[in-house]
N, C-alpha and C positions, 0 to 999 in steps of 0.2 A: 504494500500500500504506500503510496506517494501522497503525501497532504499539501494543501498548499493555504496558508491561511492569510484571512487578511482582517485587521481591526474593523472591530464595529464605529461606526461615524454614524450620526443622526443627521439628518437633512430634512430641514425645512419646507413648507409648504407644500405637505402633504405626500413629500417622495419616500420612497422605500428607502430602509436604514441598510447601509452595508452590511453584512452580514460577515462574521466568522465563517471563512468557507474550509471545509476540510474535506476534499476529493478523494474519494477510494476510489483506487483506478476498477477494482472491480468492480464492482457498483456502474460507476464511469462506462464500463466495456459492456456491461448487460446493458441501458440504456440505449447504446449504440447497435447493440441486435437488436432488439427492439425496432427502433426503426426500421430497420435495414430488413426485416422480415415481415413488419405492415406495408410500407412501402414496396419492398420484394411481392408480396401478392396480388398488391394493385397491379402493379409492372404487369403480371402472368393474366390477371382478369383484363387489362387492357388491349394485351397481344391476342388473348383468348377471341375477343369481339370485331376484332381488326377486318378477319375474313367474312363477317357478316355483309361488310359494305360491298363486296363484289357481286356482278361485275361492277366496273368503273366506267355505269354510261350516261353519267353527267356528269355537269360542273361540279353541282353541288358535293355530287359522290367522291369527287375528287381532294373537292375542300375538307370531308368529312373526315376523309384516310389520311392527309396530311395533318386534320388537327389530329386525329386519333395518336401517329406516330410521334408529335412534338409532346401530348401529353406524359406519350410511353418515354420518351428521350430524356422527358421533366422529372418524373417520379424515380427512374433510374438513379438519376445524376444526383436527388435528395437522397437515396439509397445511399451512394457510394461515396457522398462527403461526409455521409454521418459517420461512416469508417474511418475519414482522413482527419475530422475538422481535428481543433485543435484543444487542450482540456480547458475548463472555463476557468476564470481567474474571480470572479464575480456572482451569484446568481442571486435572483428577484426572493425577498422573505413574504411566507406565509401561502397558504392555498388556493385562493383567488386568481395571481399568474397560473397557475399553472392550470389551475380547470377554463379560464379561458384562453390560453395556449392549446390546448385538447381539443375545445369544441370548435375555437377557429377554425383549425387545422382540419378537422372531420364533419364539423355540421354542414357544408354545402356537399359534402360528397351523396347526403341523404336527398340530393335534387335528383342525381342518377333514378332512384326507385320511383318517381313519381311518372305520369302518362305524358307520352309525347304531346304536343300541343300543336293544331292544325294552322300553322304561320302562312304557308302560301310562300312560293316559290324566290320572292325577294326577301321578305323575311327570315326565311330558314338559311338564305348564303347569307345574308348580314349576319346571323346567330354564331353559324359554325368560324366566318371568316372572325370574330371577337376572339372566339376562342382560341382559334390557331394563333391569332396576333398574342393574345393574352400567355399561351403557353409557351411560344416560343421567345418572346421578349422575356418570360419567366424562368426559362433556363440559359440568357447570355446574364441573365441578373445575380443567378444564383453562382454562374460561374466566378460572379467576379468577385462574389461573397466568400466563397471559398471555404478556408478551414474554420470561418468564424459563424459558418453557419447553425443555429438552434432552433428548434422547436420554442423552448423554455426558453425565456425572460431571462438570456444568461450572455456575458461579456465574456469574451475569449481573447478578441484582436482588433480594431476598431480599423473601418473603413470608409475612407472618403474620398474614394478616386472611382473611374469609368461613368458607373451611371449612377452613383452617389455623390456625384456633384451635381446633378440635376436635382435631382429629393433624397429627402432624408431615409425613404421609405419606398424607394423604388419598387423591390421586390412584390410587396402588400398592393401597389397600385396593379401593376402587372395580373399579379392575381385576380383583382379587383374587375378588370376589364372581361377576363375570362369567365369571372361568374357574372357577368350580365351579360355573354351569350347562353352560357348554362341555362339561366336563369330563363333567357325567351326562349328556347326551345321546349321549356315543360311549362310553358305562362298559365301559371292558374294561382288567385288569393295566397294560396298556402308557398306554392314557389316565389313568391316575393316575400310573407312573413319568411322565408327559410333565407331571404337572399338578403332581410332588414339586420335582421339577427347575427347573420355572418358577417357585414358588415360592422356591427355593433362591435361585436367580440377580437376584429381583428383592430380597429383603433384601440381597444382596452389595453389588446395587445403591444400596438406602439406606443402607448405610453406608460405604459411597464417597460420596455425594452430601452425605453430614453432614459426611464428613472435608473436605473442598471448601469447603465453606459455615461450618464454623467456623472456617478459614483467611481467607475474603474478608471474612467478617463476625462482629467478633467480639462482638456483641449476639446471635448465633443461638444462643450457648450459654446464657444467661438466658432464652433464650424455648423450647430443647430442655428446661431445668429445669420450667420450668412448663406444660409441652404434653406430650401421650403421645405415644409414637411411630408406632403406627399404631392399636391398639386405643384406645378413651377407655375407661381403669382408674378416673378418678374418675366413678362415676357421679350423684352428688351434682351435680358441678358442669354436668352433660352439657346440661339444659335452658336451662343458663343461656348455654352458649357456643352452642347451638343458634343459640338467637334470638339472639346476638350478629352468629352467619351471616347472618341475616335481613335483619335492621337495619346490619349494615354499612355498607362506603363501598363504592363502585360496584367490579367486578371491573377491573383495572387493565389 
């Protein structure tokens, strides 16, 4: 067992108090299958339905098999950092992080089980095209997250380069985008309360993961100063941090 501890600090208006952290890598390493074997099964139920779409003799059929593959490409790639990322230095006190870190994370996936919704031929490419954009902008995001990636409200490596100089919360938006095609292609009352809700749970979620991260790091409040939180509000400067993503340094 490796510990790694860090002083309790209290912090003010209303943020999570640093926490005594003591890491058992074992503990740590079960965690990490965890993932890696929920995630692992989506992967397999996702390749599982892929051949449903054939043949490929439409558009749409076409947009459908590319989001399918970008989802499969996304839930992999969460698989396989949750192996590499790095051990956390930081995490969020008390049970509130973490049960909405869980439902975030899992309550849109219950839109899957609900009945497809009759959209009409423009509609349904607008739905599936959100979500390929949604899933694939979601896995250059995660890449560039890297080994600091978590489920949990937890500080590992702080990042403010690629597409983290646009928002502070890139990834969550990304997401964000793909559940409101999710979302229109099962459209009925109850897929919107399921779409209000995941919504709800994932802001809780960034602002646990701020309160965390202005604790481990305390330059991430100069760089929350000058970053938008999820929306880019300056648009003036938006082309410029574009290509700033561009030309970067490599995803870490």
């Amino acid at each position: 067992m490796t510990d790694i501890k860090l002083d309790e600090t209290d912090r003010s208006h209303g943020e999570s108090k640093a926490v005594e952290l003591t890491v058992n890598r074992w503990l740590d390493w079960i965690a990490r299958a965890a993932v890696v074997v929920v995630f692992a099964a989506l992967v397999v139920i996702g390749v599982a339905l892929i051949p449903r779409l054939l043949p490929l003799d439409s558009i749409h059929k076409l947009l459908m098999l590319a989001a399918s593959i970008s989802n499969v490409l996304f839930l992999s790639l969460v698989a396989a950092t949750a192996i590499t990322r790095l051990v956390p230095i930081q995490k969020s006190k008390g049970i509130e992080p973490r049960i909405s870190a869980l439902l975030g994370t899992f309550l849109c996936t219950t839109l899957a089980l609900l009945p497809k919704a009759e959209l009409g031929p423009v509609w349904s490419v607008v739905s599936t095209t959100l979500i390929l954009v949604g899933t694939s902008l979601s896995f250059v995001v995660l890449r560039w997250l890297g080994k600091s990636f978590s489920i949990f409200a937890e500080a590992r490596r702080l990042v403010t380069e690629g597409p983290y100089r646009i928002v502070r919360h890139p990834l969550y938006l990304c997401e964000g985008v793909a559940l409101v095609g999710i979302t229109l292609q099962v459209l009925s009352p109850l897929a919107v309360l399921i779409g209000i809700a995941a919504v709800t749970l994932q802001c809780r979620r960034m602002i646990n993961e701020e309160a965390i991260l202005k604790v481990a790091f305390p330059e991430y409040r100069v760089y929350a100063a000058n970053t938008s939180f999820l929306i880019p509000t300056k648009l003036s400067q938006f082309p410029t941090k574009l290509s700033q993503f561009f030309t970067g340094s490599n995803p870490p």
